[in-house]
C-alpha positions in Angstrom: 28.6 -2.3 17.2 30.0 -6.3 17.6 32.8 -5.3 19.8 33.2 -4.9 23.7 35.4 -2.7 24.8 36.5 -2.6 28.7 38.6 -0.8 30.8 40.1 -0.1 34.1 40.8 2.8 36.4 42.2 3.7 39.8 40.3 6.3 41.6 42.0 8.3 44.2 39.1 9.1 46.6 39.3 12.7 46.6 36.7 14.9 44.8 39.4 16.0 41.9 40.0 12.1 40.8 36.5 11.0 41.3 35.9 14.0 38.6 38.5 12.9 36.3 36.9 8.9 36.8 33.4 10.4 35.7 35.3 12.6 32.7 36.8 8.9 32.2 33.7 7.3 32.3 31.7 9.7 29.4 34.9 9.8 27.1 34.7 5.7 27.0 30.7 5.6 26.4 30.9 8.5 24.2 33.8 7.0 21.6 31.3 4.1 21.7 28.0 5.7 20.7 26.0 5.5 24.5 23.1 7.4 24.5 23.9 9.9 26.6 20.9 9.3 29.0 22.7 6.1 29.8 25.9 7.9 30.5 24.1 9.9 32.8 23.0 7.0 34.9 25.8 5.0 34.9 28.2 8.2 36.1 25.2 9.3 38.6 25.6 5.4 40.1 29.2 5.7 40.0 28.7 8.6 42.0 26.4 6.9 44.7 29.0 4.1 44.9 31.8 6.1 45.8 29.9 8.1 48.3 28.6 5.5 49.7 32.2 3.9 50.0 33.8 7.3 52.0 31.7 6.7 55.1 32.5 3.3 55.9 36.1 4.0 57.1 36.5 7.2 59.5 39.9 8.3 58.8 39.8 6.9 55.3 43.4 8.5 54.2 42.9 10.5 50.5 45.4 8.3 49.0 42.9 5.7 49.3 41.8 4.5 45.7 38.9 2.1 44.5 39.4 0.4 40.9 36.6 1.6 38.3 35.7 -1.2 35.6 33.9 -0.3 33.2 32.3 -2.7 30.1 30.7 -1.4 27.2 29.0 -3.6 25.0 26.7 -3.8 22.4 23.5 -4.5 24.4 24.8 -2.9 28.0 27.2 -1.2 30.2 28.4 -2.5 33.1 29.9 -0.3 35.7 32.1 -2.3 38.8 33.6 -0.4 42.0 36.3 -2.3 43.6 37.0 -1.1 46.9 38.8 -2.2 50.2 36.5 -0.5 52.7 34.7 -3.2 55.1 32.5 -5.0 53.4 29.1 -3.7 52.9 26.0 -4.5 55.0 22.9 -3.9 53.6 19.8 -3.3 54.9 21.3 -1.0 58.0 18.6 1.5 59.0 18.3 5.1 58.0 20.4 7.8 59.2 18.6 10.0 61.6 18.5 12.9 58.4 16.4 10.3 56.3 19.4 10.5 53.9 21.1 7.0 54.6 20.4 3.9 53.5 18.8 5.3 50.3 22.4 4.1 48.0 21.0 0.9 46.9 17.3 1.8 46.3 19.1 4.6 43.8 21.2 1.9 42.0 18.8 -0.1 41.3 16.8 2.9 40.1 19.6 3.6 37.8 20.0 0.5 36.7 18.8 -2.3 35.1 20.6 -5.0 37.7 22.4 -4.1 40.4 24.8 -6.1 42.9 26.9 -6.0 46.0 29.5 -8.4 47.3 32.5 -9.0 48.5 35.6 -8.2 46.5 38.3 -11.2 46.0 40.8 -9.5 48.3 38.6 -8.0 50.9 36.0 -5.3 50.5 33.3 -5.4 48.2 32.5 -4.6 44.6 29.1 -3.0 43.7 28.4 -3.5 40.0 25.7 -1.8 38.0 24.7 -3.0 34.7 22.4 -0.5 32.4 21.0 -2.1 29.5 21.6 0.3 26.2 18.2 1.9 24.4 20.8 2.7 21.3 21.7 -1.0 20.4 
């Protein structure tokens, strides 16, 4: 495979459309011969991102939407959630449940390289790159 093939969707943020984005996500990696242990990671991270994205605006309306890029390429994927929350401060301490504050270890468990910053119009964009064991 020579060829990169990218694509774009918007991602309502209710659970239906965040299903259809991950059905999206394995269709596009599938037509391009990703080993489906890297599908699994890259739609597990896009997971964590959008999760991660819900709690930083109480009231978020459901018509809300975050953009989904997603690159395929010969060597990697390369997963990038757009979003217009505030923009992301990490390091925050841990919930008092042990639960928070885990989002980025898990990325860059996931992935190969993993960054957060803030998005051109506002917000931030999380991008997750997992090298490809099939190239």
């Amino acid at each position: 495979m020579t060829d990169i093939t990218e694509d774009r969707h918007q991602c309502h943020t209710d659970p239906d459309d965040v299903e259809f984005a991950r059905g999206w996500m394995r269709d596009m990696m599938t037509m391009n011969g990703v080993a489906s242990d890297v599908q699994k990671d890259i739609v597990l991270a896009f997971t964590e991102i959008v999760t991660n994205v819900l709690p930083r605006v109480s009231g978020r309306p459901i018509e809300d939407k975050v953009e989904v890029q997603l690159n395929v390429g010969p060597a990697a994927v390369r997963l990038s959630v757009v979003d217009s929350s505030p923009p992301f401060a990490p390091g925050k301490e841990h919930d008092e449940d042990g639960e928070g504050g885990m989002g980025l270890l898990l990325l860059h468990l996931l992935g190969d390289e993993v960054s957060v910053g803030p998005g051109a119009t506002g917000g931030s964009v999380t991008t997750v790159v997992k090298h490809r064991r099939d190239a």
